[in-house]
C-alpha positions in Angstrom: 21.3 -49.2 50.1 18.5 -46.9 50.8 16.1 -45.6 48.1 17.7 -42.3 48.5 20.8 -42.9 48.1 20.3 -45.1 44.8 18.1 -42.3 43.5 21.6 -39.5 44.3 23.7 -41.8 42.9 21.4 -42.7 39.6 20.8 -38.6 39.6 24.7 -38.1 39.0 25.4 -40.9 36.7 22.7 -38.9 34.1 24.8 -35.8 35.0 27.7 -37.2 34.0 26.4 -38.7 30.9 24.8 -35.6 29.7 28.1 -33.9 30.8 30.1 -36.7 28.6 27.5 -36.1 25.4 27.6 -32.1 25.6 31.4 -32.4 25.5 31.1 -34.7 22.1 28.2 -32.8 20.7 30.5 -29.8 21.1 33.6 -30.8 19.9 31.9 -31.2 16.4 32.5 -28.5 13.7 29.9 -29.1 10.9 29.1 -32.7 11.6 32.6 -33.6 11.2 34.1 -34.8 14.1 37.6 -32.9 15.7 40.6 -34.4 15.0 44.1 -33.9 16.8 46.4 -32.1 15.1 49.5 -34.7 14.1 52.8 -33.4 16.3 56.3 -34.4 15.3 58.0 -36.9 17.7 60.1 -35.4 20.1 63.9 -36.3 19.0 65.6 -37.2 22.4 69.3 -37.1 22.6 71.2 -39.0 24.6 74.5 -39.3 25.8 77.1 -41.8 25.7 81.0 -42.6 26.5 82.6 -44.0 23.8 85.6 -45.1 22.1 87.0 -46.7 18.6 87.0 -50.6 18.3 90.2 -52.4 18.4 92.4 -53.7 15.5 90.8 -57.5 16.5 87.2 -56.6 15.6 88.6 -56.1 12.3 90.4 -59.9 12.5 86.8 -61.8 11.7 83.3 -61.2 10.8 80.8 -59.4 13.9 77.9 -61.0 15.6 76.0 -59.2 12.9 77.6 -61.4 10.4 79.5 -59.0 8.6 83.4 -58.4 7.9 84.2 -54.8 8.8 87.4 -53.0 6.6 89.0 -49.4 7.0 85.6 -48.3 5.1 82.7 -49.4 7.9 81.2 -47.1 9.4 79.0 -48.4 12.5 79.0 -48.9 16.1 79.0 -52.0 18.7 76.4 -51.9 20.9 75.8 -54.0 24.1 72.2 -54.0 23.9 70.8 -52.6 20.8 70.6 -55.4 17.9 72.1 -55.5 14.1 71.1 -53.0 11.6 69.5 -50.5 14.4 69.7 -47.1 12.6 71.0 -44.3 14.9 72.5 -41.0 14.4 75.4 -39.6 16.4 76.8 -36.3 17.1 79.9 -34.6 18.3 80.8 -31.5 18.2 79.5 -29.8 14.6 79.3 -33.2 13.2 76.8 -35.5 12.7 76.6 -39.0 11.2 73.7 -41.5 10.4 74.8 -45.0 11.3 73.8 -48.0 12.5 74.7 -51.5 14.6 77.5 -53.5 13.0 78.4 -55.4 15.9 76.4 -56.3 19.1 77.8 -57.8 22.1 79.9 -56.2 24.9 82.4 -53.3 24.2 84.3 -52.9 28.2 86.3 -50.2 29.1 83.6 -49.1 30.8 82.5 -47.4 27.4 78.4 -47.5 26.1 79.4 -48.5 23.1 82.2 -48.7 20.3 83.1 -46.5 16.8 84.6 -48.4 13.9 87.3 -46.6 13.0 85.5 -44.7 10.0 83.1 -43.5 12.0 85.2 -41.9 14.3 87.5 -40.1 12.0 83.9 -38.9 10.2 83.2 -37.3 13.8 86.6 -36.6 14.7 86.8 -38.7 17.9 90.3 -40.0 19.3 90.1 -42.4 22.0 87.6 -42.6 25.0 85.3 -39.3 24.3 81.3 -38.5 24.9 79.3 -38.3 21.6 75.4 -37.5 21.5 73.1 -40.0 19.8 69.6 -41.0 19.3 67.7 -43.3 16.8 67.4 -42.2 13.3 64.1 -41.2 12.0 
């Protein structure tokens, strides 16, 4: 490299770290440095086909090791595991939840409703619900 070059290229490495400095030197208030305000996490719905488990899933106890009855109210879930808290919608109704069962569901559904949980949200058969994970 020429001298002339290294001297243009040392030249704008000062520039920008006097422009990086000024930009910390002002961002102070007081001495104490800025802080970024805290923002709520954005709550992202999403949208799912669904439909109630069948009488057999009621016949033993789920992947997740528990027995459900007429009282559950959870989901199955292909992917998501056990004890995932999640809230789901339809309609005017809403209902915090979470995984009872993991494994597949078929029917070409996203997931399953004990039947609690879809009386609660007033879903007969193969419907779309809204959900998203509980905060």
């Amino acid at each position: 490299m020429s001298p002339g070059l290294i001297q243009r290229l040392a030249g704008l490495a000062a520039a920008a770290l006097l422009a990086t400095l000024g930009v910390l030197v002002l961002g102070q208030r007081g001495g104490e440095p800025r802080t970024l305000r805290s923002t709520q996490p954005v709550v992202r719905w999403q949208t799912a086909l669904v439909g109630v488990l069948s009488p057999r899933a009621y016949a033993s106890k789920t992947s997740c090791g528990s027995r459900l009855d007429s009282g559950t109210v959870g989901i199955a879930h292909p992917v998501l595991p056990c004890g995932v808290d999640l809230v789901v919608s339809s309609g005017d109704r809403q209902v915090r939840t979470e995984v009872v069962q993991h494994g597949p569901v078929g029917g070409g559904r996203d997931f399953a409703l004990t039947r609690a949980l879809a009386e609660q949200l007033g879903i007969h058969g193969r419907e779309t619900l809204r959900w998203r994970f509980a905060e």
